[in-house]
N, C-alpha and C positions, 0 to 999 in steps of 0.2 A: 442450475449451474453446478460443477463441478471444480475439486479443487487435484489438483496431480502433486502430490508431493514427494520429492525426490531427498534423500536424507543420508546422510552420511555420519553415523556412529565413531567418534572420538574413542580413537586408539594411540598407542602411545607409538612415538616412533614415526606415526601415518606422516604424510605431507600432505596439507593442503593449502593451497594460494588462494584466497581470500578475494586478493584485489583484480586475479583473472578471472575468477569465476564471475565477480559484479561486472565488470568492466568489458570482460569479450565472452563467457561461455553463454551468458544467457540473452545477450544482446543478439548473438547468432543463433540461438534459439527462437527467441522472437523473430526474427528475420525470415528463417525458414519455415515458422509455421504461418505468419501474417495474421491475419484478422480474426482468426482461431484462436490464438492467444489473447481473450480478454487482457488482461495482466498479468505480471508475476509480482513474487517479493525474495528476498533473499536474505535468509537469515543467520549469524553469525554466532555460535554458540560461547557464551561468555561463563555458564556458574550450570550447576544442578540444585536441587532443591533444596541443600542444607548450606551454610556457612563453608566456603572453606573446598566445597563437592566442584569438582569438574563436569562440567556439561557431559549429557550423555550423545550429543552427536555436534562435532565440529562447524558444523552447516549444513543448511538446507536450503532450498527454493519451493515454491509454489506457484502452481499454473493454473490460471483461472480460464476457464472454456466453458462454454455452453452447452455440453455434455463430453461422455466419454466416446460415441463416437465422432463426437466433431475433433476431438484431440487425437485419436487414434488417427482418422484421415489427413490431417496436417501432420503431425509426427512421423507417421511413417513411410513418406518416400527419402524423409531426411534422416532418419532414425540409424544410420550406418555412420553417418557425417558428426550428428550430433553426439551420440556415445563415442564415438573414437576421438573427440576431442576431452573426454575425462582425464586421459594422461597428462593431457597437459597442464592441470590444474591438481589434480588428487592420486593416487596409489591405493585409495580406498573401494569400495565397492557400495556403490548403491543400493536403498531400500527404499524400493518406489511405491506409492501407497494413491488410489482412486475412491476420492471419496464425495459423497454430495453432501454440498453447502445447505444447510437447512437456518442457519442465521447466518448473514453476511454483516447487517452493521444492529448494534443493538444499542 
């Protein structure tokens, strides 16, 4: 299994909408990949690791797939549709990261 992680670095100034990205970006994400997308999750950056520290990335998601070529052939006949909906949630620029799940529940 494979986890696709998409992350966005908290910068000051940035916008990002929170409640579109749960609500319609990833939902249409799923939508367009279908059964390729094991699950997602979507995560909200609240603190960094000291008292008082700002999180180092505003949000992220996570996409669980049965490899990286099974997400690569779902993703990319959509992958024009799905990035051009980043505007409308963030002004930030993604840092996407493919990695394999080697413990899923412990």
């Amino acid at each position: 299994m494979i986890k696709v992680s998409v992350m966005y670095a908290n910068q000051p100034d940035a916008r990002f909408d929170h409640a579109y990205y749960r609500d319609k970006h990833m939902p249409l994400l799923k939508q367009r990949m279908g059964d390729a997308c094991l699950y997602y999750t979507v995560d909200k950056g609240i603190a960094g690791g000291r008292p008082g520290e700002a999180p180092p990335f505003v949000g992220m998601c996570h996409i669980f797939c049965e490899s990286a070529e099974a997400f690569q052939a779902a993703f990319g006949p959509h992958a024009k549709e799905i990035l051009g909906d980043i505007a409308n949630y963030t002004d930030l620029k993604p840092t996407m990261q493919i990695s394999e799940v080697v413990v899923e529940h412990s």
